[in-house]
FIDREN-751633 format. One line per 5 residues: number of its first residue (from 1); their letters; for each residue x, y, z of N, C-alpha, C. Coordinates in steps of 0.05 Angstrom, whole numbers, plus 32768, in hexadecimal, padded with zeros to 4 digits. Example, Ala and Ser with C-alpha at 12.3 -4.5 7.8 and 13.67 -1.06 7.14 Angstrom:
BEGIN
1> AS> 8108,7F8E,809C,80F6,7FA6,809C,8108,7FBE,809C; 8101,7FD3,808E,8111,7FEB,808F,8102,8001,809D
***
This chain:
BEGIN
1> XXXXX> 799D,8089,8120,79B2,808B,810C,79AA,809E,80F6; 79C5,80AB,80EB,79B7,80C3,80D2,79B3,80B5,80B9; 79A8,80BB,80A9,79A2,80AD,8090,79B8,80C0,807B; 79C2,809F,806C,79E2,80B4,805D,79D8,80C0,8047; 79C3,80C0,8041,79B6,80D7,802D,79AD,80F6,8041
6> XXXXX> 79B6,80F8,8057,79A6,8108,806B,79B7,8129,8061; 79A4,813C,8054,79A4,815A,8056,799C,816C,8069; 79B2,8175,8074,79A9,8190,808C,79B3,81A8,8079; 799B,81C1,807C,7998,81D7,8074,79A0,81E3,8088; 79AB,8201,8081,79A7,8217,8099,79AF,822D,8085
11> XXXXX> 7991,823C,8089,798F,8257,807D,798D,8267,8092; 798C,8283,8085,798A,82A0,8093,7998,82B6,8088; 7996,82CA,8094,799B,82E0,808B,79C1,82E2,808C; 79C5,82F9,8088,79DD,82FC,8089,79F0,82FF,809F; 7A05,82F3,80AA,7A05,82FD,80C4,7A05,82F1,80DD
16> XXXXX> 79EF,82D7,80DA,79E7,82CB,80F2,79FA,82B4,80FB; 7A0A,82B6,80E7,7A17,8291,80FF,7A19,8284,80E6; 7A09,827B,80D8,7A09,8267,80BB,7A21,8257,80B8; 7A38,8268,80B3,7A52,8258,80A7,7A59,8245,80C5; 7A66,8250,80DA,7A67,8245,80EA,7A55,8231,80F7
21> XXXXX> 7A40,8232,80F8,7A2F,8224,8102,7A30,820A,80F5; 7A2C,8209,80DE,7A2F,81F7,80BC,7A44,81E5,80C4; 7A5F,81FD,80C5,7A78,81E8,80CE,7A79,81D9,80E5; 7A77,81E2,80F9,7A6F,81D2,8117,7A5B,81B8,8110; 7A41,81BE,8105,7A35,81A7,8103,7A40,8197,80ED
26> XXXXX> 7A45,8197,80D2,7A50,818C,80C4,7A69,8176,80D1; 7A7B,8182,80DF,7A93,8175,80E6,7A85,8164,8102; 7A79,816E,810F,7A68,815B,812B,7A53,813D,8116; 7A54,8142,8101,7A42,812B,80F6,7A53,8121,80E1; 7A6C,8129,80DA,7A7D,811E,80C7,7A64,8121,80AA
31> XXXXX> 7A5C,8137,80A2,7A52,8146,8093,7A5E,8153,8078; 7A59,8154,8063,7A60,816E,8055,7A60,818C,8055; 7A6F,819A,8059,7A61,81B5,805F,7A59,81C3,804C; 7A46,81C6,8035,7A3C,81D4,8021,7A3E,81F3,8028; 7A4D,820C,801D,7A45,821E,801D,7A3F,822B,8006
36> XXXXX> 7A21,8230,8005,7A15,823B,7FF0,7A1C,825F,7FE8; 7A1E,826B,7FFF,7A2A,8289,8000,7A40,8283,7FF1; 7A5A,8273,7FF6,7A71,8280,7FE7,7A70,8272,7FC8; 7A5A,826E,7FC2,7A5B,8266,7F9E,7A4F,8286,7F94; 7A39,828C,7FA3,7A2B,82A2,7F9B,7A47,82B9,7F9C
41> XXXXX> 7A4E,82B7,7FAD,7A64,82D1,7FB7,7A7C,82D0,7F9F; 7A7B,82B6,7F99,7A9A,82B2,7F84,7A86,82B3,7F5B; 7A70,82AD,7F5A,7A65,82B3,7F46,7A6A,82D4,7F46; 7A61,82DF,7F5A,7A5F,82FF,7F55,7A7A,8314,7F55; 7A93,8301,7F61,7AA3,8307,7F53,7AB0,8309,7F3E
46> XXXXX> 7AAB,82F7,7F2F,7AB5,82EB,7F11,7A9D,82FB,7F00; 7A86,82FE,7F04,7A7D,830E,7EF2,7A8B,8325,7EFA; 7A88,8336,7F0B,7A8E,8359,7F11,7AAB,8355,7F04; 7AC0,8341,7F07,7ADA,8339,7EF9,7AD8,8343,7EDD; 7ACC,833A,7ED0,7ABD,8329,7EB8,7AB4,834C,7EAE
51> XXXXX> 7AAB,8356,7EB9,7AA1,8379,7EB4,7A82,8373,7E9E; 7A75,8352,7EB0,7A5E,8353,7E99,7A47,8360,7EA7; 7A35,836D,7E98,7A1B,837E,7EA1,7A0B,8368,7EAB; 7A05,836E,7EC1,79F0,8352,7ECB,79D2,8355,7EC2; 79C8,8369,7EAB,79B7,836B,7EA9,79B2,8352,7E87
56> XXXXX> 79D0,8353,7E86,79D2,8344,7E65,79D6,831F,7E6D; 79B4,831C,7E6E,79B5,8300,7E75,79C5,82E6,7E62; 79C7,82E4,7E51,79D4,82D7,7E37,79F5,82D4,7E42; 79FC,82F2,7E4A,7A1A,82FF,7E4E,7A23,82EB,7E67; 7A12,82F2,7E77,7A10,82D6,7E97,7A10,82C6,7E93
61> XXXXX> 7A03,82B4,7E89,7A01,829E,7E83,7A18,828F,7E70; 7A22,829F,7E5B,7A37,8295,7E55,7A57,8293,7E62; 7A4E,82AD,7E71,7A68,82A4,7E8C,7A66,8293,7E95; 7A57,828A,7EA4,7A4B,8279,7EBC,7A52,825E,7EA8; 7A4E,8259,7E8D,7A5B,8248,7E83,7A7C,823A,7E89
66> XXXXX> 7A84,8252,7E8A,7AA2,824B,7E87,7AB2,8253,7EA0; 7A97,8252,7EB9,7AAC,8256,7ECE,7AAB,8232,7EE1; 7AB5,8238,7EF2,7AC1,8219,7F04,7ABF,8222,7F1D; 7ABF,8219,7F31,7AB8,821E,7F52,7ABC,8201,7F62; 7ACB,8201,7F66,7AD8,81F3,7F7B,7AD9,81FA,7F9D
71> XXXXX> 7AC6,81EF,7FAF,7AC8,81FA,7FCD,7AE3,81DC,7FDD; 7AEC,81F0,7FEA,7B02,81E7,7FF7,7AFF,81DF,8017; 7AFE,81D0,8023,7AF7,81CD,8042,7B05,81E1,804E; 7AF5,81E8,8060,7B09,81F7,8078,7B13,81ED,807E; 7B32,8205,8089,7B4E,81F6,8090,7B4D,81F2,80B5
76> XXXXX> 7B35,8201,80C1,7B33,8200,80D4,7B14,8203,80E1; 7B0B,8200,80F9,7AEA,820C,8105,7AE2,821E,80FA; 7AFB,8237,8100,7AF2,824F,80F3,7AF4,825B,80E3; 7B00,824C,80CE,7B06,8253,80AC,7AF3,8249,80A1; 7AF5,8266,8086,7ADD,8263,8074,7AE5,824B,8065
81> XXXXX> 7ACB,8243,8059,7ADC,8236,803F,7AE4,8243,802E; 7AF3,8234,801A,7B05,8240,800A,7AFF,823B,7FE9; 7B02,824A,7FDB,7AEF,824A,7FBB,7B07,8255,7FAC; 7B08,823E,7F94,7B1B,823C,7F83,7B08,824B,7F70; 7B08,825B,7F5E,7AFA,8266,7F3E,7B0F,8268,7F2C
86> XXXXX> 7B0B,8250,7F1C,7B18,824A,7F05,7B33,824A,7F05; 7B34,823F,7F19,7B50,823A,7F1C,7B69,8247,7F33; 7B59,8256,7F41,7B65,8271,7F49,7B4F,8273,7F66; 7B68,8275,7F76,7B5F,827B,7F98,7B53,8294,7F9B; 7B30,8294,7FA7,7B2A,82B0,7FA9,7B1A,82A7,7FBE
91> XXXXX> 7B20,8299,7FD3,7B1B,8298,7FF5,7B16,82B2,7FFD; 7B25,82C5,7FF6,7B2E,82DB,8012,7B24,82F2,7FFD; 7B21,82ED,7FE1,7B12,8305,7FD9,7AF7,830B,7FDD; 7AEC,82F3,7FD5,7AD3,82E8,7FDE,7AC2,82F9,7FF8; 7AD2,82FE,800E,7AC8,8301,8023,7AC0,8317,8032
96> XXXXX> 7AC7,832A,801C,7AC1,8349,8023,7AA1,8357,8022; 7A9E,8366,8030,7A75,836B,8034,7A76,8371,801A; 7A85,8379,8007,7A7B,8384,7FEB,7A77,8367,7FDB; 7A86,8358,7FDF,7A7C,833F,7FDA,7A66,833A,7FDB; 7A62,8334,7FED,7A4B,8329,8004,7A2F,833C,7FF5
101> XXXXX> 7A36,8354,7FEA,7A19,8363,7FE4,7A1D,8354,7FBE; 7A33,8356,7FB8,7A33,834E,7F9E,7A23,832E,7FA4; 7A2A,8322,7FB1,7A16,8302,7FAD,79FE,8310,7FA9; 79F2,8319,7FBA,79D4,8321,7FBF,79CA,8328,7FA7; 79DA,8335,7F9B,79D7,8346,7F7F,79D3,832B,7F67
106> XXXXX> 79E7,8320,7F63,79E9,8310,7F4E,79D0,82F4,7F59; 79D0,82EE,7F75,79BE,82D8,7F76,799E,82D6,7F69; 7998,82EC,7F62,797E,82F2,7F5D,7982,82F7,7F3F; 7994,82ED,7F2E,7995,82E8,7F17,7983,82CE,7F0B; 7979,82C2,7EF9,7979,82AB,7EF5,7988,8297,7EF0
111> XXXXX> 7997,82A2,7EE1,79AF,8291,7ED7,79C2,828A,7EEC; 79C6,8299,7EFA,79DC,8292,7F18,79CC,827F,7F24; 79B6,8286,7F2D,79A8,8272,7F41,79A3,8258,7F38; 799F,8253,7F16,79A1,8244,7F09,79B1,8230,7F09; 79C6,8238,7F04,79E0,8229,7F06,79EC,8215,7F1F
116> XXXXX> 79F2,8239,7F35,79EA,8230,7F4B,79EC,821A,7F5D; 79C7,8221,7F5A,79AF,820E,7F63,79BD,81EF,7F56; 79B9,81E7,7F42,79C4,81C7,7F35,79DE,81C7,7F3D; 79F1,81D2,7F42,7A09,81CB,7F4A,7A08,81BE,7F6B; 79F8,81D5,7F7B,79F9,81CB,7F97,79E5,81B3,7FA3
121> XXXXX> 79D4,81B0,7F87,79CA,8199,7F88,79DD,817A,7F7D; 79EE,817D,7F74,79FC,8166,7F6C,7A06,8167,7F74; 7A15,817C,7F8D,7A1E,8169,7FA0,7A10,8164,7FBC; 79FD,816B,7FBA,79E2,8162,7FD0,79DF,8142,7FC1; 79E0,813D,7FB3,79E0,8127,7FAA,79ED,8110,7FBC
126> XXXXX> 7A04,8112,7FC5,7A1D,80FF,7FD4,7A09,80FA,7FF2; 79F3,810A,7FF9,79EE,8109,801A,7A06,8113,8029; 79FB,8112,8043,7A09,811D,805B,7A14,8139,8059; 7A02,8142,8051,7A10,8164,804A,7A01,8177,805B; 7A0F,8188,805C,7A00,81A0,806C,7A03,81B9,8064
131> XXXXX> 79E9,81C2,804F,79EC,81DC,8041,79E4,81F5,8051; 79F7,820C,804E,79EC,821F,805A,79EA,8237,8044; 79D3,8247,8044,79D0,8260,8031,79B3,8268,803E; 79AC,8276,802B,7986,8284,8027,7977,8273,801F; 7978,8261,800E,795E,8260,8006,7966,822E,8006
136> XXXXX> 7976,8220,8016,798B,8209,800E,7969,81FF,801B; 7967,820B,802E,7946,81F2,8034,7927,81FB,801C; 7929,8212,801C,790A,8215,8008,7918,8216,7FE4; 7929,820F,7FE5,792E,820B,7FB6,794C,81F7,7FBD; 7959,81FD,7FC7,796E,81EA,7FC4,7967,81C9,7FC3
141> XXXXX> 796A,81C9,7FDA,795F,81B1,7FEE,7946,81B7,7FFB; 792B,81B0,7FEA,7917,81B5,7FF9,790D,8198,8006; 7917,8182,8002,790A,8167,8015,792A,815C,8025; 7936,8179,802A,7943,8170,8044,7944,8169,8055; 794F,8155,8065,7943,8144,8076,793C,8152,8095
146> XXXXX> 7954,816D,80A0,795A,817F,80B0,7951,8195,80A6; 7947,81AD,80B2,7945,81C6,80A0,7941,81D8,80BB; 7958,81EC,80BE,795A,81FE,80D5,795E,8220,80C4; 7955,8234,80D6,7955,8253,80D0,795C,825B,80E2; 7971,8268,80DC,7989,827F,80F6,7980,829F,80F2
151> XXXXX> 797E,82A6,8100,7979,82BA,8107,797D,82CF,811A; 7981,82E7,8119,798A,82FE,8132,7988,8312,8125; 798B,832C,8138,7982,834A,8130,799A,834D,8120; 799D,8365,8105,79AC,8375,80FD,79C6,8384,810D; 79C2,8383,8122,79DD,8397,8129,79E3,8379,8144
156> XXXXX> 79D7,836C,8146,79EC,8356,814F,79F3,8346,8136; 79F4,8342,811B,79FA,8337,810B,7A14,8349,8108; 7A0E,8362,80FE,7A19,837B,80F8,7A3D,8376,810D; 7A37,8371,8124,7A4E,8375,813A,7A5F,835A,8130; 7A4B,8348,8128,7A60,8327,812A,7A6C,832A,8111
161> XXXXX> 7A6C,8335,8101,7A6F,833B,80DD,7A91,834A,80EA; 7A87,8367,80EA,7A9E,837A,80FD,7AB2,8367,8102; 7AB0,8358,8110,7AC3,8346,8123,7AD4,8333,8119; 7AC6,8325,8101,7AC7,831B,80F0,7AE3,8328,80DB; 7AD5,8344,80D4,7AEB,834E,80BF,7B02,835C,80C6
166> XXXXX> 7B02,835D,80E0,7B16,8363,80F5,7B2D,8354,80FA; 7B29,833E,80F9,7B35,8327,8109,7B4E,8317,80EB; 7B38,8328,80D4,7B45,831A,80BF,7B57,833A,80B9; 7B54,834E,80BD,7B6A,8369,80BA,7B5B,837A,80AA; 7B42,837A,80AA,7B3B,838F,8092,7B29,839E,80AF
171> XXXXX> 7B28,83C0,80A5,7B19,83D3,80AD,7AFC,83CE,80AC; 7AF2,83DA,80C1,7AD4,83D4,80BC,7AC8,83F1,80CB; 7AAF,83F7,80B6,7A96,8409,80B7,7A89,8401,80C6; 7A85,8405,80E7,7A6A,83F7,80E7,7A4E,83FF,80DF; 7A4B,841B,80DC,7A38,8426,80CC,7A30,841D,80B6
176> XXXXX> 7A47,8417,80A2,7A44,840E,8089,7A37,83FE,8086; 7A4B,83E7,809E,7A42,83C8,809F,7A28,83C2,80A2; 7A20,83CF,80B5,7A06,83C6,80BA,79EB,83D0,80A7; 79F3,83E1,809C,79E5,83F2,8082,79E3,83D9,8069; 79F8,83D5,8069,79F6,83BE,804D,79ED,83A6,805D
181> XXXXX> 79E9,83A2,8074,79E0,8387,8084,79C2,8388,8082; 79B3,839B,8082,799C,839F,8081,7991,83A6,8066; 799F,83B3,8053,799B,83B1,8038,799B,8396,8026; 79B0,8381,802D,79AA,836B,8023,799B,8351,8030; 7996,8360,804A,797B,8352,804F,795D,8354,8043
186> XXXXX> 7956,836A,8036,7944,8376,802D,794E,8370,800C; 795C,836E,8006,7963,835B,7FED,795E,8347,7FE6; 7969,8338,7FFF,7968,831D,8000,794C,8309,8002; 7937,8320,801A,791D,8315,8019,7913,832A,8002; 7916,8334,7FEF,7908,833D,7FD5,7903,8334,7FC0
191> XXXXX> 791F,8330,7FB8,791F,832E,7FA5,790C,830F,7F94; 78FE,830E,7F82,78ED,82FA,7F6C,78FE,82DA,7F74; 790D,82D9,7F71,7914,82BA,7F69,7925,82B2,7F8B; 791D,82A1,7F93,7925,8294,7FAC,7926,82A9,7FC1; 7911,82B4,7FC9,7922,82D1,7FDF,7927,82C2,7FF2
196> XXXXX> 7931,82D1,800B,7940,82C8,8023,7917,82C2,8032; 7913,82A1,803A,78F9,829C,804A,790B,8287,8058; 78F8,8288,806C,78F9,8264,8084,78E5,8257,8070; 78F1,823B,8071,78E4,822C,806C,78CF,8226,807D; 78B2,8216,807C,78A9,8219,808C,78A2,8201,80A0
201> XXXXX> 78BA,81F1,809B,78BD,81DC,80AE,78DA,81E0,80B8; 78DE,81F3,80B4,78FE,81FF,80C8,78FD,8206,80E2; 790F,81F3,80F3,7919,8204,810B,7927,821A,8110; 791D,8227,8113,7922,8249,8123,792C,824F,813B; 7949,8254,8135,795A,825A,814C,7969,827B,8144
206> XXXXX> 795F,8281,815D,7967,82A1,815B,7987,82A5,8170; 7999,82A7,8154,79BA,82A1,8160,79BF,82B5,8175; 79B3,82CC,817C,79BC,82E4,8183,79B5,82DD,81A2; 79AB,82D2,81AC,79A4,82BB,81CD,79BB,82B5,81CF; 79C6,82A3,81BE,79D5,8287,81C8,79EB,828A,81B8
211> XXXXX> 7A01,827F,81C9,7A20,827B,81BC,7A26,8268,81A1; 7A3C,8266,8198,7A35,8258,8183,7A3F,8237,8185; 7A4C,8230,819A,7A4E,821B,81A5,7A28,820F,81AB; 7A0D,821C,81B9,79FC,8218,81C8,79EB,8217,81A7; 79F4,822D,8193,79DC,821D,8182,79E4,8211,8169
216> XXXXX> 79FD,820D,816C,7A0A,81EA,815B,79F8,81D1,8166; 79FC,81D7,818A,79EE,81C6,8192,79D0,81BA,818F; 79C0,81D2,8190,799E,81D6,8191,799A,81BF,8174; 79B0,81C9,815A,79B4,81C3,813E,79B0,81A2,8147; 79C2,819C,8147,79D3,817A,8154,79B9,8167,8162
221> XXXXX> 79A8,8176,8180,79A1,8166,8186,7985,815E,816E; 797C,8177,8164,7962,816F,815A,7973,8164,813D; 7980,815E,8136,798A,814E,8121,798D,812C,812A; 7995,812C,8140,79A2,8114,814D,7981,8101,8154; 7971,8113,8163,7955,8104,8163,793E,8106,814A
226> X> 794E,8110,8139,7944,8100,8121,7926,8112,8116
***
């Protein structure tokens, strides 16, 4: 039986499966689905909004005061979740690679991660949740009870991304794409405050093998035997 305080992590790079995977297991365990990417992704819109210099820490931090973040369940398997900021639906803005490099950017702030970090801990608080980001098993949730790392090459991340931004109607670079895929990977494991690591009691599943039905599963059984 799971313990109703029970935390499953799943970090990795950009790319690999994370959201989906999160949701599949989350909903197979009647779970929370924590996504730590779209707080980062919706902080870094409201600042770039905001037109504050991220170098003016005071300036951040007093935003970060007065903003709100609300995550919304998916409406479906393969819907993102959905992020209310202050009041105001920004699901679908959220979701663009310029986004996606803006998190990277702003995560390595203090004050963001700050914030953050205590927010996605109170609601790690409730149990049965299942966080997914960079860093939810080594600073978030580091005595999580589960702790898994996804992983695959760059240009198979790169192709599932494509497909991804396709499917929703926007044009895609794949040159581009995969240029900023590998740039905020090298961000992500750089940068001073939480970089992108495996924890070092993480299971290591490399998505780019296996379907994403086969490693929901791999997820499930070693959760289920405890």
């Amino acid at each position: 039986m799971l313990p109703e305080s029970g935390i499953i992590t799943i970090d990795g790079p950009s790319g690999v499966g994370k959201s989906t995977i999160s949701r599949k297991v989350a909903r197979a365990l009647s779970f929370t689905y924590l996504d730590t990417g779209a707080m980062y992704r919706t902080v870094g819109l409201k600042l770039q909004e905001s037109g504050i210099e991220l170098s003016e820490e005071s300036a951040v931090r007093h935003c970060l005061e007065n903003t709100r973040i609300e995550l919304v369940p998916a409406a479906g398997e393969r819907a993102d979740v959905g992020v209310i900021l202050d009041g105001r639906d920004v699901s679908r803005k959220i979701r663009s690679p310029e986004m996606s490099m803006m998190a990277s950017t702003v995560s390595a702030l203090p004050a963001v991660r700050e914030k953050l970090t205590r927010m996605q801990q109170e609601i790690g608080k409730q149990g049965k949740i299942v966080a997914e980001g960079r860093d939810t098993g080594t600073v978030v949730f580091p005595d999580a009870s589960w702790k898994f790392y996804l992983d695959a090459a760059p240009e198979v991340r790169m192709h599932r991304r494509a497909d991804q931004l396709r499917q929703s109607g926007r044009d895609v670079d794949e040159k581009a794409l995969l240029q900023m895929i590998m740039e905020r990977d090298h961000n992500d494991q750089t940068r001073s405050i939480a970089p992108l690591c495996r924890a070092e009691e993480a299971h290591v599943i490399d998505t780019g093998r296996l379907s994403v039905d086969e490693v929901a599963e791999a997820v499930l059984q070693i959760v289920r035997e405890g």
